[in-house]
mmCIF file as Biopython writes it, N, C-alpha, C and O atoms, coordinates in Angstrom:
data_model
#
loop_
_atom_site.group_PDB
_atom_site.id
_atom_site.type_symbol
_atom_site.label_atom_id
_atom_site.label_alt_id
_atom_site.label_comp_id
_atom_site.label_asym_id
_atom_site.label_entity_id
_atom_site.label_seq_id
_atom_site.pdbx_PDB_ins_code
_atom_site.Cartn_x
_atom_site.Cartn_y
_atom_site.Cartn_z
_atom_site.occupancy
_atom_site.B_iso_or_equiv
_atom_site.auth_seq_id
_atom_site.auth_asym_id
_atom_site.pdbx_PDB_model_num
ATOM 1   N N  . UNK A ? 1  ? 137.709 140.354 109.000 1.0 0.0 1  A 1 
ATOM 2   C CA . UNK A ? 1  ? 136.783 140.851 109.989 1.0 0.0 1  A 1 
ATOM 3   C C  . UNK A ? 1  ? 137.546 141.679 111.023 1.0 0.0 1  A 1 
ATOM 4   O O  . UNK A ? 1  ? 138.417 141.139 111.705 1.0 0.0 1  A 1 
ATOM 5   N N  . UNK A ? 2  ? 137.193 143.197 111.185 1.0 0.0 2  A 1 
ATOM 6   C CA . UNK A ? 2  ? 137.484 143.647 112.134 1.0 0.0 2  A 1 
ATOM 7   C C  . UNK A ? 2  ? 137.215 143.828 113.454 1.0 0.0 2  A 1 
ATOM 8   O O  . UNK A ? 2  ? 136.055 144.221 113.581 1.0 0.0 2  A 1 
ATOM 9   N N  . UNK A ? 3  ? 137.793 143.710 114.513 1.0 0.0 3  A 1 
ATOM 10  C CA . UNK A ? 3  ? 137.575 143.861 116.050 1.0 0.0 3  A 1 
ATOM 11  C C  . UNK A ? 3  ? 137.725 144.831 116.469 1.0 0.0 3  A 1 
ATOM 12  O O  . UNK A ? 3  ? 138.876 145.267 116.430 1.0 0.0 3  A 1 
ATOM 13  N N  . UNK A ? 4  ? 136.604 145.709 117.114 1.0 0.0 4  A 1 
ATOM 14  C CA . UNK A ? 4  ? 136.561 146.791 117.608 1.0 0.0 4  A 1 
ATOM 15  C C  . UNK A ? 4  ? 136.449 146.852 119.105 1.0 0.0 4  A 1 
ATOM 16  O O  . UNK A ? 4  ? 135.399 146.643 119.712 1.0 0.0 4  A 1 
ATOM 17  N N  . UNK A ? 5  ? 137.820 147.210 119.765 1.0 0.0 5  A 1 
ATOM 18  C CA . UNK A ? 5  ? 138.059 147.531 121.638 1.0 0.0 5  A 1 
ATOM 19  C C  . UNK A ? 5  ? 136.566 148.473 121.810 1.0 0.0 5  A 1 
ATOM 20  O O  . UNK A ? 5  ? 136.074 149.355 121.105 1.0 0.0 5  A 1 
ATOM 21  N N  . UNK A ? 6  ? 136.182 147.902 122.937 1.0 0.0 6  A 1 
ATOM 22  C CA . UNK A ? 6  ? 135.440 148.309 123.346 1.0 0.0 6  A 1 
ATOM 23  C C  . UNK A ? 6  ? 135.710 148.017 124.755 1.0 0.0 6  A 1 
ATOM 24  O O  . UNK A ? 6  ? 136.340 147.005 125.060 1.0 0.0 6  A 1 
ATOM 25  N N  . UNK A ? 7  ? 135.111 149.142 125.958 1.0 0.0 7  A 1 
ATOM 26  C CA . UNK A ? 7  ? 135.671 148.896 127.575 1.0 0.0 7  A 1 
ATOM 27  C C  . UNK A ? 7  ? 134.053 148.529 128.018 1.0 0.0 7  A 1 
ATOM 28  O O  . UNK A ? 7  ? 133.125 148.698 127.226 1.0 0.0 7  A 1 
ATOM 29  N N  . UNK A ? 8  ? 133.895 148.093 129.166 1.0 0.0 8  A 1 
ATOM 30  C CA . UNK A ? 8  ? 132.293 148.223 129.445 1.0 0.0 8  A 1 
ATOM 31  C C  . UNK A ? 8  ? 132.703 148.605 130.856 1.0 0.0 8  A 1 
ATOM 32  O O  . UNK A ? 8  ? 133.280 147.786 131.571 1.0 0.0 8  A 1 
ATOM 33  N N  . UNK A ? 9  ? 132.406 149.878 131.289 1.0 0.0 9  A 1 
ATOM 34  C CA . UNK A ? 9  ? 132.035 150.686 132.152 1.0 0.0 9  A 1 
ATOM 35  C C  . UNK A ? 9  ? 130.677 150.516 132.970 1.0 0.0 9  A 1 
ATOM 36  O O  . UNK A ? 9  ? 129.702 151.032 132.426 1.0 0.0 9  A 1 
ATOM 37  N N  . UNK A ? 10 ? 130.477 149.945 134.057 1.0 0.0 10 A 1 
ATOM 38  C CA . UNK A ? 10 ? 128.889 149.580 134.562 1.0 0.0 10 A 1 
ATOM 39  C C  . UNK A ? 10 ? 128.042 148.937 133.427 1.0 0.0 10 A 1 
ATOM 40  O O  . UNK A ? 10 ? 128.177 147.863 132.840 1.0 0.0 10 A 1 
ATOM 41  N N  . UNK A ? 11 ? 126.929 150.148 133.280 1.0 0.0 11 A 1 
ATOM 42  C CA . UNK A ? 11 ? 125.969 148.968 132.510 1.0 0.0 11 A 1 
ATOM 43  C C  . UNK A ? 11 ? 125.886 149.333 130.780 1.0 0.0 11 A 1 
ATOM 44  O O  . UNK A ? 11 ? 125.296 148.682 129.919 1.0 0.0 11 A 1 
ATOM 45  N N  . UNK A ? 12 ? 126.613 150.477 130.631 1.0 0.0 12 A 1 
ATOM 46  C CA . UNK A ? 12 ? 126.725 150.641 128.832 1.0 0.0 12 A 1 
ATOM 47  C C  . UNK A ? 12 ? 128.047 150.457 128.725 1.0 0.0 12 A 1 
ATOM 48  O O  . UNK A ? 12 ? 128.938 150.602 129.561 1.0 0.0 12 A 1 
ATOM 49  N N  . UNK A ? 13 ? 128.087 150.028 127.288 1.0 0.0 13 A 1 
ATOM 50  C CA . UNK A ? 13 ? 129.748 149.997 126.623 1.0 0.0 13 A 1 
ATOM 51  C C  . UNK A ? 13 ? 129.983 151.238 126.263 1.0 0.0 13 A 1 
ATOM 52  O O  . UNK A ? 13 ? 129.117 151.925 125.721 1.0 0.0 13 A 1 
ATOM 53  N N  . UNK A ? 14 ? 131.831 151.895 126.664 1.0 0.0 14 A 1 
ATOM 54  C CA . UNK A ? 14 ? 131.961 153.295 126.194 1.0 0.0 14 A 1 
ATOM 55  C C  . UNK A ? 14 ? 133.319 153.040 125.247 1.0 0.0 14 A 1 
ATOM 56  O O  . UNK A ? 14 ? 134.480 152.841 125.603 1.0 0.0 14 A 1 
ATOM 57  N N  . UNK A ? 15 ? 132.972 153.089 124.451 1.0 0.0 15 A 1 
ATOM 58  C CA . UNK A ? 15 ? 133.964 153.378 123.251 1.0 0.0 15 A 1 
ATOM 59  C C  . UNK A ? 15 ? 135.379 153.548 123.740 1.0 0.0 15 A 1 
ATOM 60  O O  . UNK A ? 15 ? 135.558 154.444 124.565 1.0 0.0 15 A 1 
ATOM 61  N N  . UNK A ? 16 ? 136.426 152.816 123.351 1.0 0.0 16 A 1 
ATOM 62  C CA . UNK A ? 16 ? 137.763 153.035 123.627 1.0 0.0 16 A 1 
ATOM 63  C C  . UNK A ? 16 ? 138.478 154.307 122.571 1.0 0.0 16 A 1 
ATOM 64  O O  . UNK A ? 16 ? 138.374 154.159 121.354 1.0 0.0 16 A 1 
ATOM 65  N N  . UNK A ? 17 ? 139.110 155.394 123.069 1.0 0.0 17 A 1 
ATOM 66  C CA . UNK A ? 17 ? 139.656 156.107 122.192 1.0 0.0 17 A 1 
ATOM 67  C C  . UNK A ? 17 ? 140.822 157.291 122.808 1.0 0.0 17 A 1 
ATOM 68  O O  . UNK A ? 17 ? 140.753 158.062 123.765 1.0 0.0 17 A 1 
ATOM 69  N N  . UNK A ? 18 ? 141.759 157.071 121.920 1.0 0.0 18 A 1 
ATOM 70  C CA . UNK A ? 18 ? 143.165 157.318 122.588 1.0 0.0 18 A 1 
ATOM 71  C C  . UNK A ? 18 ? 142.710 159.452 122.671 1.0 0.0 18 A 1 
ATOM 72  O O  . UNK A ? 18 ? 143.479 160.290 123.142 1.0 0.0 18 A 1 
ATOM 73  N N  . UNK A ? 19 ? 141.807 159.647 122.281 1.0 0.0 19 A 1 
ATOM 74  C CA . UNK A ? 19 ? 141.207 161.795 122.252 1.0 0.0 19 A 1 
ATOM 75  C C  . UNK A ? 19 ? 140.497 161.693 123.704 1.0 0.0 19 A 1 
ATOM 76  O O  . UNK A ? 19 ? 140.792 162.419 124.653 1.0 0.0 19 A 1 
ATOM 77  N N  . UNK A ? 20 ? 139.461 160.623 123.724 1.0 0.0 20 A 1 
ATOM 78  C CA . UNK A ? 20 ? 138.323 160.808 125.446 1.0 0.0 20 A 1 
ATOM 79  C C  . UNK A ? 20 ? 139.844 160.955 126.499 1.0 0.0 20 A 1 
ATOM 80  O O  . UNK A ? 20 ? 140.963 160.443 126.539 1.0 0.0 20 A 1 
ATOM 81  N N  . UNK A ? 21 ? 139.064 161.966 127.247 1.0 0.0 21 A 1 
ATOM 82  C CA . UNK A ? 21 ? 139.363 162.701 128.104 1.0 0.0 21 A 1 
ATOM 83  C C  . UNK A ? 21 ? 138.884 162.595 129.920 1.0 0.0 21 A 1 
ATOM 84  O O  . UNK A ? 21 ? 137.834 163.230 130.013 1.0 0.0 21 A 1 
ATOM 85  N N  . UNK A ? 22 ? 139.152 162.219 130.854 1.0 0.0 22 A 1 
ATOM 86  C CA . UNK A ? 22 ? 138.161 162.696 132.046 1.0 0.0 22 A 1 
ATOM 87  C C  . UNK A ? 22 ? 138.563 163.731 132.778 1.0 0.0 22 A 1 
ATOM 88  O O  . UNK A ? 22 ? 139.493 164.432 132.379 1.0 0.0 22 A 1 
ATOM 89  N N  . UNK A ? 23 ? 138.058 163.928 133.710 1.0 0.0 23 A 1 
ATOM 90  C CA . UNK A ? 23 ? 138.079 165.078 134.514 1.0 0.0 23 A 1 
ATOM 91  C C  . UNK A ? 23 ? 138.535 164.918 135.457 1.0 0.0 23 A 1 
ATOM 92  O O  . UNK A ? 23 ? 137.940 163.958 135.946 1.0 0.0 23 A 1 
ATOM 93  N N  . UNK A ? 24 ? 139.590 165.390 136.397 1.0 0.0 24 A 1 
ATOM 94  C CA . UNK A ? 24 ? 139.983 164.926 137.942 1.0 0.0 24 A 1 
ATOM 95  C C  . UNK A ? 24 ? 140.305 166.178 138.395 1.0 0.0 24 A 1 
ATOM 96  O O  . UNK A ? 24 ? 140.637 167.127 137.684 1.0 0.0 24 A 1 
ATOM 97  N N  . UNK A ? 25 ? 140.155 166.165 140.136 1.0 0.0 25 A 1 
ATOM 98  C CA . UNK A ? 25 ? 140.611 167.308 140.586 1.0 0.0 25 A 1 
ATOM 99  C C  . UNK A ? 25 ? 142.406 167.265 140.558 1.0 0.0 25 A 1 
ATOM 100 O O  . UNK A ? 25 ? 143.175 166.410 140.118 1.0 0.0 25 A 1 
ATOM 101 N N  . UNK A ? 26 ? 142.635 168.492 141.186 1.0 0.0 26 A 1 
ATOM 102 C CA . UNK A ? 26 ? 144.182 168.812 140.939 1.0 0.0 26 A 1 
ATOM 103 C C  . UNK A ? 26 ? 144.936 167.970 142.044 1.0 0.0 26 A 1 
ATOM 104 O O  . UNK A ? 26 ? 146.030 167.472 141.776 1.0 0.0 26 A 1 
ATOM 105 N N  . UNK A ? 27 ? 144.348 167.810 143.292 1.0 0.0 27 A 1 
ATOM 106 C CA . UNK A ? 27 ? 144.703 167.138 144.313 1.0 0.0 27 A 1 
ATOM 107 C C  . UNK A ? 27 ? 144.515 165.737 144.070 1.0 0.0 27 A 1 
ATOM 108 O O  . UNK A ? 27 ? 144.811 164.951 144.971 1.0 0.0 27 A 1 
ATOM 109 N N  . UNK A ? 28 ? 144.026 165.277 142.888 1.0 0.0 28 A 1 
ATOM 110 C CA . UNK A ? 28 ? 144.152 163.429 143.094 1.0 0.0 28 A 1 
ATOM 111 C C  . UNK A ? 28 ? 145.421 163.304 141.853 1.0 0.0 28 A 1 
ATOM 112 O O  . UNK A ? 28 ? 145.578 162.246 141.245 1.0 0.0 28 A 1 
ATOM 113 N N  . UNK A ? 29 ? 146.051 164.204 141.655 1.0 0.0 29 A 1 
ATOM 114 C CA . UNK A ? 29 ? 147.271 164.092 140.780 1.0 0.0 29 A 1 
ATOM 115 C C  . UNK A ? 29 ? 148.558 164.916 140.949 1.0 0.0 29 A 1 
ATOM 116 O O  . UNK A ? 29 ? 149.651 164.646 140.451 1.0 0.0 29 A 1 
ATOM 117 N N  . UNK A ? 30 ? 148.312 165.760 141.577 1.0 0.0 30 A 1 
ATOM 118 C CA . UNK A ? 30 ? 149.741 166.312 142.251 1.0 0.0 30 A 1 
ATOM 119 C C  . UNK A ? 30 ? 150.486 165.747 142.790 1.0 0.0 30 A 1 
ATOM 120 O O  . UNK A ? 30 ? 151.641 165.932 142.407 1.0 0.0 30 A 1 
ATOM 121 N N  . UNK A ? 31 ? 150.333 165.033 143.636 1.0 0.0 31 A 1 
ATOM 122 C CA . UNK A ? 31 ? 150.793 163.971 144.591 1.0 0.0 31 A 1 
ATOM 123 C C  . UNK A ? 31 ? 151.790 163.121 143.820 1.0 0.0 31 A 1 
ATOM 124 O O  . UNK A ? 31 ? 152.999 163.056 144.043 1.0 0.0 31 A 1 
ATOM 125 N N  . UNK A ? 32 ? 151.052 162.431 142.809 1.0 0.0 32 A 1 
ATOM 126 C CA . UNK A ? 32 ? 151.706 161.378 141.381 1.0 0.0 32 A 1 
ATOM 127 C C  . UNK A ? 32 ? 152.659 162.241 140.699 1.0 0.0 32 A 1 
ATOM 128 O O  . UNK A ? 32 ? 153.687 161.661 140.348 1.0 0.0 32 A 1 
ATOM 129 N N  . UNK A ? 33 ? 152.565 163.674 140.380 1.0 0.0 33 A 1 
ATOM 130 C CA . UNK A ? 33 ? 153.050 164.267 139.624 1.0 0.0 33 A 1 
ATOM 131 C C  . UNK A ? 33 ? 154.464 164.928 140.405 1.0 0.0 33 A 1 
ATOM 132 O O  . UNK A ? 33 ? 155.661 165.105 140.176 1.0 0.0 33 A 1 
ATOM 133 N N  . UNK A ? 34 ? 153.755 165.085 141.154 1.0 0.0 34 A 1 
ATOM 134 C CA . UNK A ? 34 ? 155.257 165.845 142.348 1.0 0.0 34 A 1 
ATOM 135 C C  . UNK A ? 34 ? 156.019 164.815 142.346 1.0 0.0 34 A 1 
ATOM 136 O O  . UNK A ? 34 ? 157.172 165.068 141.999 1.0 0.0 34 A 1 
ATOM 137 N N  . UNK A ? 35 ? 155.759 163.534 142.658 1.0 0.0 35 A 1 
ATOM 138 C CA . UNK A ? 35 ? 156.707 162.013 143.284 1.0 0.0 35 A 1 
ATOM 139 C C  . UNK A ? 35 ? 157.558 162.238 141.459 1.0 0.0 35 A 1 
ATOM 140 O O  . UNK A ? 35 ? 158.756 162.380 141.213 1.0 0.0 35 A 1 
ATOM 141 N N  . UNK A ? 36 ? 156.551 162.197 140.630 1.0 0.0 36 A 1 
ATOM 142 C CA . UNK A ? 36 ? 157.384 161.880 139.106 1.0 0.0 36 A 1 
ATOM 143 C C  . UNK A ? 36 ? 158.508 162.704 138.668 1.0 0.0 36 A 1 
ATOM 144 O O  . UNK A ? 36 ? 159.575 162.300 138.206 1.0 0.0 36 A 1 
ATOM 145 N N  . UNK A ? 37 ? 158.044 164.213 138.920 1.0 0.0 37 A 1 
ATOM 146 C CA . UNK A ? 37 ? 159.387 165.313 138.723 1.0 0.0 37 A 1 
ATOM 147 C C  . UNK A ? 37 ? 160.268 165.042 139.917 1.0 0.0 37 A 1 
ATOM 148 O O  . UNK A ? 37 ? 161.339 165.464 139.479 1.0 0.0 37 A 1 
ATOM 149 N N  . UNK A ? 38 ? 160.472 164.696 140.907 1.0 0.0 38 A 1 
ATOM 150 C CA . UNK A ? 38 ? 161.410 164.578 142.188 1.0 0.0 38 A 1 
ATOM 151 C C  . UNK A ? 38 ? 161.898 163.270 141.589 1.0 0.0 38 A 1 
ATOM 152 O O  . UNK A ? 38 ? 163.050 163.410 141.178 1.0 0.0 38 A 1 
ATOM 153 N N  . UNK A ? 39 ? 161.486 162.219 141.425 1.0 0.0 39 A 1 
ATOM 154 C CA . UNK A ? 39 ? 162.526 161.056 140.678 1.0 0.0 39 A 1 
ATOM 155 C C  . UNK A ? 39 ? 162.515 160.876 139.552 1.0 0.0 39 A 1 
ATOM 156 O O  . UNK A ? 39 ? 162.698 159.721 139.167 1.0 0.0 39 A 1 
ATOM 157 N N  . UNK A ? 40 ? 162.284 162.005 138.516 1.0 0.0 40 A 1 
ATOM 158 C CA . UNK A ? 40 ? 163.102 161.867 137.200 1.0 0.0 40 A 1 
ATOM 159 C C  . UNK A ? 40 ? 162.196 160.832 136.079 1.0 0.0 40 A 1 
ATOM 160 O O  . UNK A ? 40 ? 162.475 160.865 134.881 1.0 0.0 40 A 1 
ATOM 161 N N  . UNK A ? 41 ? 161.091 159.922 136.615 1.0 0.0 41 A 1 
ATOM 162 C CA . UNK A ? 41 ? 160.471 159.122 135.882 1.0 0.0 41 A 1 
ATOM 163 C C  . UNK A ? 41 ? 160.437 159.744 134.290 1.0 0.0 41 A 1 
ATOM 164 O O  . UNK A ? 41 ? 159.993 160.748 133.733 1.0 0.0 41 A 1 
ATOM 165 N N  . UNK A ? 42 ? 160.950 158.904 134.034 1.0 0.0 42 A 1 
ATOM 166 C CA . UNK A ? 42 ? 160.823 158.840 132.068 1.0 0.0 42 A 1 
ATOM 167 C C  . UNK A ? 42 ? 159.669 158.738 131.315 1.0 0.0 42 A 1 
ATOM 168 O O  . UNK A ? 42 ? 159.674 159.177 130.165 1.0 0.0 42 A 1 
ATOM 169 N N  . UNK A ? 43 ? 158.607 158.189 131.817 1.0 0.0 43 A 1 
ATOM 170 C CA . UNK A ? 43 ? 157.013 158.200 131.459 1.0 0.0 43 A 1 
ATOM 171 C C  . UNK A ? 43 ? 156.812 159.521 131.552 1.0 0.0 43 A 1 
ATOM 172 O O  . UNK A ? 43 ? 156.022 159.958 130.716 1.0 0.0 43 A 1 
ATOM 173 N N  . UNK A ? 44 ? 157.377 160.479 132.472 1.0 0.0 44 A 1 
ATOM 174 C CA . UNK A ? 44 ? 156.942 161.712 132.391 1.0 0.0 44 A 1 
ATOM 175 C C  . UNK A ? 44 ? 156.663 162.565 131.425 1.0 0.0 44 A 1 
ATOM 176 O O  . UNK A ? 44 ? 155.674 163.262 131.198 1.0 0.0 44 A 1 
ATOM 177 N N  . UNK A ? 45 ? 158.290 162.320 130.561 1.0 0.0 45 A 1 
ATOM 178 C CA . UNK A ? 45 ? 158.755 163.113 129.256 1.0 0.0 45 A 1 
ATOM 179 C C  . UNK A ? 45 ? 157.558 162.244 127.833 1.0 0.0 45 A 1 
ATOM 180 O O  . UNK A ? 45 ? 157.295 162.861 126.801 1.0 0.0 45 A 1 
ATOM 181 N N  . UNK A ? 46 ? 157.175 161.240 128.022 1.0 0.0 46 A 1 
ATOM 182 C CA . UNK A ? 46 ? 156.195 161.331 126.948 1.0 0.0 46 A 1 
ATOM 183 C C  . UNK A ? 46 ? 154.899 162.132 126.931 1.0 0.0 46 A 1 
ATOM 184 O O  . UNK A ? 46 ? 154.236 162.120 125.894 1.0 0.0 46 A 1 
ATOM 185 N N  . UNK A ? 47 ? 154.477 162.828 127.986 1.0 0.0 47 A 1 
ATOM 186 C CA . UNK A ? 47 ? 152.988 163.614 127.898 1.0 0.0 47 A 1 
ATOM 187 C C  . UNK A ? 47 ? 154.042 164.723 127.691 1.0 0.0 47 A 1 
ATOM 188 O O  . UNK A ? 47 ? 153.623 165.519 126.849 1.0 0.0 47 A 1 
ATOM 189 N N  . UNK A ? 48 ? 155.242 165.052 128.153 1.0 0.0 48 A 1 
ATOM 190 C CA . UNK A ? 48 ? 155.638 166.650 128.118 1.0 0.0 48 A 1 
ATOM 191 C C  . UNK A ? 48 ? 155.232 167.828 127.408 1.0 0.0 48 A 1 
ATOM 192 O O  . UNK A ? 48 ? 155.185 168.985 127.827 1.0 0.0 48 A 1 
ATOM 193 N N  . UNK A ? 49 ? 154.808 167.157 125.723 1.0 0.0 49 A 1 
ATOM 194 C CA . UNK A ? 49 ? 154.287 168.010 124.793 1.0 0.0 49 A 1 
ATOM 195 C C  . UNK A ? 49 ? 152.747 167.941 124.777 1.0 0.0 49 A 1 
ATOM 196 O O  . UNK A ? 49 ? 152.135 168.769 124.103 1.0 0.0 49 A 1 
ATOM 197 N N  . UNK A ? 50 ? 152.345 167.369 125.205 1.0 0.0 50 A 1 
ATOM 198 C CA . UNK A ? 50 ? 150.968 167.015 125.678 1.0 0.0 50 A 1 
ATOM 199 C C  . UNK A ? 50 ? 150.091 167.919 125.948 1.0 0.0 50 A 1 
ATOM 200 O O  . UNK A ? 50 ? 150.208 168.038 127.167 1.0 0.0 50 A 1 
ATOM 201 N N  . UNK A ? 51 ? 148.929 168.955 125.460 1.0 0.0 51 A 1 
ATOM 202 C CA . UNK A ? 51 ? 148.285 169.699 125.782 1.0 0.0 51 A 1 
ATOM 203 C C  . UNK A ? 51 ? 147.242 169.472 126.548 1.0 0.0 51 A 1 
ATOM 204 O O  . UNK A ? 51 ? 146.377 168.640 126.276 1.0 0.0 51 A 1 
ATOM 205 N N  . UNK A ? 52 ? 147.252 170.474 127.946 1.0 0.0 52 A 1 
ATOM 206 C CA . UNK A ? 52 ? 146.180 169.885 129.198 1.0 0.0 52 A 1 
ATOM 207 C C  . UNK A ? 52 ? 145.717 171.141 129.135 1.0 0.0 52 A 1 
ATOM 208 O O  . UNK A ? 52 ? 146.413 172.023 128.632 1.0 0.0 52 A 1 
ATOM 209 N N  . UNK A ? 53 ? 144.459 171.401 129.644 1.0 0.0 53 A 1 
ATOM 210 C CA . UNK A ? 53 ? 143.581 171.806 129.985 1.0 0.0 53 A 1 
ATOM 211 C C  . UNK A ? 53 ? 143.259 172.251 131.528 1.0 0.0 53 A 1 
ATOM 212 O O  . UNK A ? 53 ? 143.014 171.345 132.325 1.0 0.0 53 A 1 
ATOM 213 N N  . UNK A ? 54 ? 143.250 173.751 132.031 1.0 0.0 54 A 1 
ATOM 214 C CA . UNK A ? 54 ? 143.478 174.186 133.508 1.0 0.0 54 A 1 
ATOM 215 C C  . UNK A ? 54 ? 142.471 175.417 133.401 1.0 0.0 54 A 1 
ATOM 216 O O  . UNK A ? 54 ? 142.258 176.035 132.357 1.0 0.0 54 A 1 
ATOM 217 N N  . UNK A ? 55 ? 141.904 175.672 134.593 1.0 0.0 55 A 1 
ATOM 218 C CA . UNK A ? 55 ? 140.711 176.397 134.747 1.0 0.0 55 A 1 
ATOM 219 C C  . UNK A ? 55 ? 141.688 178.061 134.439 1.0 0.0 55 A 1 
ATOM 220 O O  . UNK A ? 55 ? 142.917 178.014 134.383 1.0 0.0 55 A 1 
ATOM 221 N N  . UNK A ? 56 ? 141.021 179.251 134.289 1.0 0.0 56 A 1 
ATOM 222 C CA . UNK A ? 56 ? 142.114 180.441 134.213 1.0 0.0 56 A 1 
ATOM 223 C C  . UNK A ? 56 ? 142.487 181.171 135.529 1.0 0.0 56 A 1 
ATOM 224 O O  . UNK A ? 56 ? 143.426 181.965 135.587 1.0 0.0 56 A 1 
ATOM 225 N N  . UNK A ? 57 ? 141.723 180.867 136.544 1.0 0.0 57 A 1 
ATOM 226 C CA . UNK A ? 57 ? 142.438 181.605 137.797 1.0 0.0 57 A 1 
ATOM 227 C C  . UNK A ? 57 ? 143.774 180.529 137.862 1.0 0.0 57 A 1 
ATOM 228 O O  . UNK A ? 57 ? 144.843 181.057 138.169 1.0 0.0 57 A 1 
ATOM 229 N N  . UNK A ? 58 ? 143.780 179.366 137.650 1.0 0.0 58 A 1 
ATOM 230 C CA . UNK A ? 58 ? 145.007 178.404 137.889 1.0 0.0 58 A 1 
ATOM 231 C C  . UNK A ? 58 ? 146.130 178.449 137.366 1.0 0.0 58 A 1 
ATOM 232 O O  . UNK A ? 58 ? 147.161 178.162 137.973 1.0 0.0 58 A 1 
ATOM 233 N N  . UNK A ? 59 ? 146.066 178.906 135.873 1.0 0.0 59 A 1 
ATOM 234 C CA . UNK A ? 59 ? 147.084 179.468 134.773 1.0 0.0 59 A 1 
ATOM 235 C C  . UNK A ? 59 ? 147.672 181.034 135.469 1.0 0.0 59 A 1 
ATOM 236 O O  . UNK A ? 59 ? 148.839 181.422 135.522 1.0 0.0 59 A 1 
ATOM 237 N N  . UNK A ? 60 ? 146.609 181.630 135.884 1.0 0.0 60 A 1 
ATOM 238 C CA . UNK A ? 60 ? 147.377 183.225 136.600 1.0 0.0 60 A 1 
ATOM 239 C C  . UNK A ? 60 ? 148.151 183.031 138.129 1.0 0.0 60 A 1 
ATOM 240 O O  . UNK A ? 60 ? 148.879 183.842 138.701 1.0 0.0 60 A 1 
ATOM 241 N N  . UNK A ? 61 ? 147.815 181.946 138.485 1.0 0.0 61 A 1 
ATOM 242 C CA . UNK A ? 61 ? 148.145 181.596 139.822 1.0 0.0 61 A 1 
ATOM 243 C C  . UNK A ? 61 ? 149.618 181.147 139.564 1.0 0.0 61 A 1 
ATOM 244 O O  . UNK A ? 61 ? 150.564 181.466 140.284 1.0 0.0 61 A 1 
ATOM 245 N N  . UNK A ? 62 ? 149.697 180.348 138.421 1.0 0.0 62 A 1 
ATOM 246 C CA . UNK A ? 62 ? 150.613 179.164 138.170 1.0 0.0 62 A 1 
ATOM 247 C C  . UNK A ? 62 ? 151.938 180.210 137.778 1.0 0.0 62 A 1 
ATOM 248 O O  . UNK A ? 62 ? 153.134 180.002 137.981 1.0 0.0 62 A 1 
ATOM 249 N N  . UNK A ? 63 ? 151.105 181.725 136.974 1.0 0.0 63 A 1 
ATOM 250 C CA . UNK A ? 63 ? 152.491 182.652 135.584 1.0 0.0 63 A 1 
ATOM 251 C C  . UNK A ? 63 ? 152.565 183.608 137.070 1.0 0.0 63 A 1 
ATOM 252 O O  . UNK A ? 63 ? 153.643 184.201 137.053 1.0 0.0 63 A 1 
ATOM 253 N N  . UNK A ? 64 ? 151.981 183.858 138.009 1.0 0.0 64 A 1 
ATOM 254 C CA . UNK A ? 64 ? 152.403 184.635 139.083 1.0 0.0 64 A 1 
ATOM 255 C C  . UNK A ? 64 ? 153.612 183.731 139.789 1.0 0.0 64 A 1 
ATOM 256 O O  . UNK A ? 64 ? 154.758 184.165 139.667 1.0 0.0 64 A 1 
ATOM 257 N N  . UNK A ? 65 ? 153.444 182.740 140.374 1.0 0.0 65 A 1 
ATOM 258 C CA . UNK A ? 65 ? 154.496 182.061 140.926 1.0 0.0 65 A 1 
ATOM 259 C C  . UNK A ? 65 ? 155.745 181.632 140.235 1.0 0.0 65 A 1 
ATOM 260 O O  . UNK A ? 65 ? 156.839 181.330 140.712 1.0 0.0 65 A 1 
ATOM 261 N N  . UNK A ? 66 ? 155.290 181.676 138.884 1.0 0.0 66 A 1 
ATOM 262 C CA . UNK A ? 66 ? 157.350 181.371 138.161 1.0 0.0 66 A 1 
ATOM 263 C C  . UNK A ? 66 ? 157.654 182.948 137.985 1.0 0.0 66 A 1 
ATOM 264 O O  . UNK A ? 66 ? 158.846 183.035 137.692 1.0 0.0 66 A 1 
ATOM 265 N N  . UNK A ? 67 ? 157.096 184.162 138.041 1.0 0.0 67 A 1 
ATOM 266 C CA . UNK A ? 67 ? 157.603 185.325 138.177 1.0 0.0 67 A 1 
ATOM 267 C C  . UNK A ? 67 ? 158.323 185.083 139.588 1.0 0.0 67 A 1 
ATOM 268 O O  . UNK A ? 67 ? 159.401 184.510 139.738 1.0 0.0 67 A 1 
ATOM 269 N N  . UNK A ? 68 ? 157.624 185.559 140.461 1.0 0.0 68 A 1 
ATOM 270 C CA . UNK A ? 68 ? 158.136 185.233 141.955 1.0 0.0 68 A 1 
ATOM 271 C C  . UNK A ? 68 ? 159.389 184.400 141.809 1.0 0.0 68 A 1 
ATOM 272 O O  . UNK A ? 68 ? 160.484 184.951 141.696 1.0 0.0 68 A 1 
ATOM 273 N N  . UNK A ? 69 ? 159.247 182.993 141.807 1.0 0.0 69 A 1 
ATOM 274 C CA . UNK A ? 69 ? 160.245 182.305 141.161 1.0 0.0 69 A 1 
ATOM 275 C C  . UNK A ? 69 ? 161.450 182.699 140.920 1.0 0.0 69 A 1 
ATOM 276 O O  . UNK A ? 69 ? 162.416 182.367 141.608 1.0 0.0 69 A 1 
ATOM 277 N N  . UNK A ? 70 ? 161.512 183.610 139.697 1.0 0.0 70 A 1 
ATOM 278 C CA . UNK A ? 70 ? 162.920 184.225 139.324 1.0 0.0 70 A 1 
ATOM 279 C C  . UNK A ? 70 ? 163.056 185.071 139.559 1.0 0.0 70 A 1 
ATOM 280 O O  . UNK A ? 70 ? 163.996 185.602 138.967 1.0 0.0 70 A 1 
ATOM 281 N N  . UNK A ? 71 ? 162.558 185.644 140.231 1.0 0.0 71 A 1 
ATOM 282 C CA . UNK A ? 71 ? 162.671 187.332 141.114 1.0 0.0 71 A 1 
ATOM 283 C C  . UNK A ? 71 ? 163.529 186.802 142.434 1.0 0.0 71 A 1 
ATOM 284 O O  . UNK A ? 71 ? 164.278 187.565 143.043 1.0 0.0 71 A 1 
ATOM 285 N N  . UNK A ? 72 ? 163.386 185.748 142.720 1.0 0.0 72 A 1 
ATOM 286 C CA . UNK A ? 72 ? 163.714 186.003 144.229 1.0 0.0 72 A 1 
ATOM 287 C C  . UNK A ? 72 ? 165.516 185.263 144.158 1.0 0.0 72 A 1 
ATOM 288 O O  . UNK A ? 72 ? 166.216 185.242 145.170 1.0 0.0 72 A 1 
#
C-alpha cells in the first residue's frame, strides 16, 4: 500500500510536489539572498543551476548593471 504526502493548506488538501512553484516579491528574498552570497552558505550552490523565473524589465535592469559592472 502506497502513501501519498499530502500538505493541507487551510481548508483543501494541495498536493505535495517537488515542480509547484509560488510567487514572492523580490524584496521578501533579497534580504535572505544577499545575507547567503556575503557568508558563503553552501545551500546556496544547490539551486545555483536552478532555473528561476524574472519579469523582463528585471533581466534588462539586472544585463545593464553587470555591463556597468565591468566597465567601471
Amino acid at each position: 500500500m502506497h502513501h501519498r504526502l499530502k500538505m493541507f493548506l487551510g481548508e483543501a488538501p494541495v498536493e505535495a510536489t517537488p515542480a509547484a512553484g509560488i510567487t514572492v516579491s523580490l524584496r521578501e528574498i533579497s534580504d535572505i539572498l544577499a545575507e547567503a552570497v556575503t557568508a558563503r552558505r553552501t545551500w546556496l550552490q544547490d539551486f545555483a543551476d536552478d532555473p528561476i523565473q524574472i519579469p523582463n524589465d528585471l533581466y534588462d535592469v539586472l544585463v545593464a548593471y553587470r555591463r556597468l559592472r565591468k566597465s567601471a
